[in-house]
C-alpha positions in Angstrom: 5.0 -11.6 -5.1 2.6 -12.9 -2.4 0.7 -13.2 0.6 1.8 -16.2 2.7 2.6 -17.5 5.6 5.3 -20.2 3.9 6.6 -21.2 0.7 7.9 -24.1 -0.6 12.1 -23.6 -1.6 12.1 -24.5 -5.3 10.3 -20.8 -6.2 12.0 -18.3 -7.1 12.2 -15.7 -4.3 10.1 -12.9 -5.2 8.4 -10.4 -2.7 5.9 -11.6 -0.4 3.2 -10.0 1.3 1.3 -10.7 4.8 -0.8 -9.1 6.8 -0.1 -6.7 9.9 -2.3 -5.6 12.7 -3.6 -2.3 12.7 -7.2 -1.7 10.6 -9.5 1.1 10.9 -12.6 -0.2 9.8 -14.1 -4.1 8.3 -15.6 -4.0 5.1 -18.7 -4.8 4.7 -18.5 -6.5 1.3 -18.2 -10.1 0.6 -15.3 -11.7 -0.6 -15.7 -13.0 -3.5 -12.1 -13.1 -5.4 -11.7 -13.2 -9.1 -9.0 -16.0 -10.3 -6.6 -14.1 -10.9 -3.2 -16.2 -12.0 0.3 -14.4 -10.7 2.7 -13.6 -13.7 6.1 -15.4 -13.7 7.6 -12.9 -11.7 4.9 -13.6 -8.9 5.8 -16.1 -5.6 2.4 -17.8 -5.0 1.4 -19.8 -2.0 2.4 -22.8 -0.9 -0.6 -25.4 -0.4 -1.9 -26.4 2.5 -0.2 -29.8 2.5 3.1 -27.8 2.8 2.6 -25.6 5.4 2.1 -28.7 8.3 5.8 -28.7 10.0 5.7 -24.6 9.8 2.2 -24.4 10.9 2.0 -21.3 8.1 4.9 -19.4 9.9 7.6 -17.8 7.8 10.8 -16.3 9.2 12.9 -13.1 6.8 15.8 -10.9 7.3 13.8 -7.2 9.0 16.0 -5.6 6.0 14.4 -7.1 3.7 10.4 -6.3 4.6 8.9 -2.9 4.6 5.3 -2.3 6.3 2.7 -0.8 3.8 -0.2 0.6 5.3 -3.0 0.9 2.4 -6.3 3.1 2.5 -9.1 3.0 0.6 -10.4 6.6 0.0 -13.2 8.2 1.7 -16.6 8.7 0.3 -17.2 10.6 -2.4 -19.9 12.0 -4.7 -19.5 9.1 -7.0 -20.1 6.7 -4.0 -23.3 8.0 -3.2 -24.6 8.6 -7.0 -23.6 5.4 -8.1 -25.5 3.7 -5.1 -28.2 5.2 -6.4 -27.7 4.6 -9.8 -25.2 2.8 -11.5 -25.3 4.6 -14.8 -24.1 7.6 -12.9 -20.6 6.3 -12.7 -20.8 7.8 -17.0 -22.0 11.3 -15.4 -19.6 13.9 -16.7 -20.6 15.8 -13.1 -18.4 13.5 -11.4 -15.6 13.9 -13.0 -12.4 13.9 -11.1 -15.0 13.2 -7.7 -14.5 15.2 -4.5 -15.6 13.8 -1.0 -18.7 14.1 0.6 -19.4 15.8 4.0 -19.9 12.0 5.0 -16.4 11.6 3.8 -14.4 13.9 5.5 -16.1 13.1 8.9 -14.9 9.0 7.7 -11.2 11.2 6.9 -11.8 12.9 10.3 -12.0 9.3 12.4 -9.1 7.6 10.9 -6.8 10.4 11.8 -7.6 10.0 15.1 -6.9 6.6 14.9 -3.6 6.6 12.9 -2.9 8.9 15.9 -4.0 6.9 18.8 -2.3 3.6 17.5 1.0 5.7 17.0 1.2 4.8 13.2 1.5 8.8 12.7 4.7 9.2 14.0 5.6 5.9 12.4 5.0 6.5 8.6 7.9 7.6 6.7 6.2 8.1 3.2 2.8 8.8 1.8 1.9 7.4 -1.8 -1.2 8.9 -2.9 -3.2 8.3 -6.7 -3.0 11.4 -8.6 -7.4 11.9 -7.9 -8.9 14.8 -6.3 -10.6 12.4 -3.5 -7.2 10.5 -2.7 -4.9 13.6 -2.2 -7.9 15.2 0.3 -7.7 11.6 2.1 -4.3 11.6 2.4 -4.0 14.8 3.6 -6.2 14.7 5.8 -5.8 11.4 7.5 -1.9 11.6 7.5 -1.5 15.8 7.1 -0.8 17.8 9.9 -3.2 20.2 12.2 -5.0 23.6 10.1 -2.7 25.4 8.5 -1.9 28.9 10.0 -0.4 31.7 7.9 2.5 32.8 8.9 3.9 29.4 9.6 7.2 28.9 7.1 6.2 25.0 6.1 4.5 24.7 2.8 0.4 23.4 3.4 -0.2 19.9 2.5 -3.5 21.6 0.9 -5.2 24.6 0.7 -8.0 25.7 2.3 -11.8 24.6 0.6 -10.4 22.3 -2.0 -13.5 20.4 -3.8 -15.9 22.7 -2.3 -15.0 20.8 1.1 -15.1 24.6 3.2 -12.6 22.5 4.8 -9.3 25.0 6.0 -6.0 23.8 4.9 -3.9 21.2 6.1 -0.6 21.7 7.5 2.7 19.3 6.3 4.5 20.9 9.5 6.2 17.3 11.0 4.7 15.6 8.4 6.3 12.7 5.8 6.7 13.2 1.9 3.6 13.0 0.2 4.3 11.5 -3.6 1.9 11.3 -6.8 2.3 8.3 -8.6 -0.2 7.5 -11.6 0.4 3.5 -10.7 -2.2 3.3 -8.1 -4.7 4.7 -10.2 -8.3 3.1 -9.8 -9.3 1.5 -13.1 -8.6 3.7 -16.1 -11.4 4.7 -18.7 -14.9 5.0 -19.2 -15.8 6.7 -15.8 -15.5 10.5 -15.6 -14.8 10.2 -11.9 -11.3 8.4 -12.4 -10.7 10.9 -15.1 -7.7 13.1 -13.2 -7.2 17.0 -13.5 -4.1 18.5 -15.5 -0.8 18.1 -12.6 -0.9 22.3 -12.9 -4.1 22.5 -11.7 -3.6 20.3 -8.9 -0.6 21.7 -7.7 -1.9 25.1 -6.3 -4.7 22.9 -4.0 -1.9 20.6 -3.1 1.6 22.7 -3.0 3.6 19.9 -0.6 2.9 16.8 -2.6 5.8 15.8 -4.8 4.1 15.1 -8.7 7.8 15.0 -10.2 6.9 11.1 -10.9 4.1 11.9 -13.1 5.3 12.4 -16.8 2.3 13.8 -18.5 0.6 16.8 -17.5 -2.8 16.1 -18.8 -4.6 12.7 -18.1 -3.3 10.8 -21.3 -3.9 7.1 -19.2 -8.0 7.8 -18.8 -9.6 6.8 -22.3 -13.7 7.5 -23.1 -14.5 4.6 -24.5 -12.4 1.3 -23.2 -12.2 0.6 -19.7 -9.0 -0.7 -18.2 -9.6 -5.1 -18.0 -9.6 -6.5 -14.7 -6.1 -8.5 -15.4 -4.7 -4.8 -16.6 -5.5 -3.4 -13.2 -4.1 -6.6 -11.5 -0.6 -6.5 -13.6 -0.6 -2.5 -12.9 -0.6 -3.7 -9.2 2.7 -5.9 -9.8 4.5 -3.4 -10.6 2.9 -0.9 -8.0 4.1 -3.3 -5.5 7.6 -3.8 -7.0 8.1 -0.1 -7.1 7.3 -0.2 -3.1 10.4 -2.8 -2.8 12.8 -0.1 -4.6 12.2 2.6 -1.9 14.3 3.2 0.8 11.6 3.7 3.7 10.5 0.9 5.7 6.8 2.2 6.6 4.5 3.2 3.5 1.2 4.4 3.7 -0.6 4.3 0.3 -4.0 6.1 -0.3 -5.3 4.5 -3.1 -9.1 3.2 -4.4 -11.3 -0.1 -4.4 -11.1 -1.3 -7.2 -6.9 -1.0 -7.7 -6.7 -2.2 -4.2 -9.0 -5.5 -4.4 -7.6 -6.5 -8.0 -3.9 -5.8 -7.1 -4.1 -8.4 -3.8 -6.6 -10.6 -5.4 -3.9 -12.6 -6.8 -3.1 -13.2 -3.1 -3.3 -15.8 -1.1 -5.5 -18.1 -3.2 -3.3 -21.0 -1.0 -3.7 -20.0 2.5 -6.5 -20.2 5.1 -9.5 -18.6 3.9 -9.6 -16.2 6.8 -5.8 -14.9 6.0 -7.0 -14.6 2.2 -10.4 -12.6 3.2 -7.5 -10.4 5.7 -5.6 -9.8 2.3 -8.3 -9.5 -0.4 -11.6 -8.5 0.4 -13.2 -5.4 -0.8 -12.6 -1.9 1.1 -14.6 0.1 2.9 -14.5 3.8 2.3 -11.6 5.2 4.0 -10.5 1.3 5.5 -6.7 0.7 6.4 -4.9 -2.5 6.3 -1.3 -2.8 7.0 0.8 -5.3 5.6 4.0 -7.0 5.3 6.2 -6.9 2.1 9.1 -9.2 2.1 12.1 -8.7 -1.0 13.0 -12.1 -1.1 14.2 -11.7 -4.7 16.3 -8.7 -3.8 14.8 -6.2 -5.8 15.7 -3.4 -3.4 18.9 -2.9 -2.3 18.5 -2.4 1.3 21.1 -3.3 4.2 20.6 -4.1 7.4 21.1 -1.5 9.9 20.9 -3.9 13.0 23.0 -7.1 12.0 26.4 -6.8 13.3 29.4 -9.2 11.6 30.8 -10.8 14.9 34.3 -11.7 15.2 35.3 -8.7 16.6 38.5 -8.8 17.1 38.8 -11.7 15.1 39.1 -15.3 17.0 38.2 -19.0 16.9 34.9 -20.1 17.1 34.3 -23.6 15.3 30.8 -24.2 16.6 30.6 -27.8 17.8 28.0 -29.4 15.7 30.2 -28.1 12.8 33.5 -29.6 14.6 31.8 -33.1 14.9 30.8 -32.7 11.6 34.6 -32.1 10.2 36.0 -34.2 13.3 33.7 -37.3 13.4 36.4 -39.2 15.4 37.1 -36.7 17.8 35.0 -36.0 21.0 34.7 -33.9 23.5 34.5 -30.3 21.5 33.7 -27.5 23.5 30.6 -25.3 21.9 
C-alpha cells in the first residue's frame, strides 16, 4: 500500500493511496517524516527515474478505489496543557481528553465546510477512534442539526457530553458512524489516550455502532510502555487494509495526529516532495485531507457497477490492429 502517482509492473499490486482535493485547513507543522520502511505487503513508490513517460499519472478501474476523507480531531484539553507543558501529557486529569471551547468552534467551521463543498451528502460511512474527543468531532462535523425530542431517529450524541453544554446532535439523514479501536492514537503511557469502558460511552453516543470493539474496558492502553513508532505505523497497515474490505466508496475517518502522521509516513518517500508533504505532514487540529485508495491487490471484493460487457447481442468485432496482427498478409481490414 501507497501513495503514488505510478508504479513500476514487477510489484506486487497492493493498495495505493493518492491524494484528493478537498482540505479544510494547512498544518502548520513541518514535515519532517520518520523512515519508515513498508512491510512486504506494502507497494512503495516508483523512483523518479520511472515516472518520465507517465509524467507521475496512474490510471485504475473506479471499482477498485474508494475516497477516504481523514480528520485530525479538534482541540482538546490535552492540546492546550501539553503546549504548556509537556509533562502534562502524564496528568491523570486528562484522561480520556474532551474538547475545548476553541475546539468545538474548530468542529463548528469544518461542518460548514463539509457542507459547502457537498462532501456531506457524499460520505457513506464515518469511522471514528473509540476517544471521547474523536466521537464529539465526528459528530459534530459529520452529525446532523440539534437534536429535538420527539423526533423518532436515535441522537448521534447527547446533549453536554465532556462538559461541552453543547445540545445533542441529531443522526436524522446521517451515515453509520462505527468505533473501531485500530485508529487509536498511540497506545500507553498518556492518560488522555486512555479510552472509557464501551458502556459508559454508549449512553453519550447511542447511534454509533461499537459492535467492532471486543473488550469492554481499555485492555490496549498500558501505564508504563508506550506504543513504538513502527507499532503505530504497522497498526496503520492494517487500518488501511480493513478500509479496502468495506463496501462503501466514500470514508470519512476521525482519527488523531499522531496515528495519522505515522500511518502515511511510510508514503510517498518516492514522489515529489510536494505530493509527499500533501500525504504526510503533521495535522492540524480538526484538518481534513481526502484521498485515494486504490485495491490493486484485490483485497476487497468489489464489482463494478458502471462497466457494461458489450457484445450485446453477440456479433463480430475483430478490431483491426488485432486482425493485422493474426492476418499479417491480408490488407484492407475494416476497424
Amino acid at each position: 500500500m501507497t501513495f503514488s502517482t505510478h508504479f513500476p509492473p514487477s510489484l506486487i499490486p497492493t493498495p495505493i493511496f493518492k491524494p484528493a482535493t478537498i482540505a479544510a485547513s494547512p498544518s502548520s507543522y513541518s514535515p519532517l517524516l520518520p523512515k519508515i520502511r513498508p512491510s512486504s505487503s506494502v507497494l512503495r513508490c516508483s523512483s523518479i527515474s520511472d515516472m518520465d513517460a507517465t509524467v507521475g499519472q496512474g490510471l485504475y478501474p473506479l471499482h477498485r478505489c474508494k475516497t477516504i476523507h481523514l480528520v485530525r480531531h479538534a482541540q482538546g484539553i490535552h492540546n492546550v496543557e501539553g503546549e504548556k507543558d509537556h509533562s502534562a501529557y502524564l496528568s491523570q486529569e486528562l484522561f480520556d481528553a474532551h474538547l475545548t471551547p476553541l475546539g468545538w468552534q474548530q468542529v463548528d467551521n469544518l461542518h460548514k465546510h463539509v457542507q459547502a463543498c457537498g462532501l456531506l451528502k457524499k460520505v457513506e460511512l464515518v469511522v471514528v477512534s473509540p476517544l471521547l474527543r474523536t466521537m464529539q468531532t465526528a459528530a459534530g462535523v459529520f452529525g446532523g442539526e440539534s437534536y429535538i425530542d420527539g423526533i423518532d431517529v436515535t441522537p448521534l450524541m447527547v446533549a453536554n457530553v465532556g462538559n461541552s453544554e453543547r445540545p445533542a446532535i441529531s443522526s436524522l439523514n446521517r451515515p453509520p458512524f462505527l468505533a473501531l479501536e485500530l485508529c487509536r492514537e498511540h497506545l500507553g503511557v498518556h492518560p488522555c489516550d486512555k479510552r472509557r469502558s464501551i458502556h459508559e460511552y454508549r449512553p453519550l453516543f447511542p447511534a454509533i455502532d461499537f459492535s467492532l470493539i471486543e473488550s469492554d474496558d481499555d485492555i490496549l492502553w498500558t501505564a508504563d510502555v508506550r506504543e513504538k513508532n513502527e507499532d503505530v505505523a504497522s497498526r496503520g497497515m492494517k487500518f488501511m487494509n480493513w478500509l479496502c474490505t468495506r463496501k462503501e466508496k466514500e470514508i470519512a475517518v476521525v482519527s488523531h495526529s499522531g496515528f495519522l502522521f505515522h500511518a502515511l509516513s511510510a508514503f510517498g518517500n518516492d514522489c515529489n516532495p510536494l505530493v509527499k508533504s500533501e500525504i504526510c505532514k503533521h495535522f492540524a487540529n480538526c484538518e481534513l485531507r481526502s484521498m485515494v485508495i486504490v485495491d490493486r491487490g484485490m483485497i476487497g471484493s468489489d464489482s463494478s457497477t458502471t462497466n457494461y460487457p458489450g457484445k450485446i447481442p453477440h456479433g463480430l468485432d475483430l478490431p483491426s490492429d488485432v486482425a493485422n496482427d493474426k492476418h499479417p498478409k491480408e490488407k484492407g481490414v475494416p476497424n
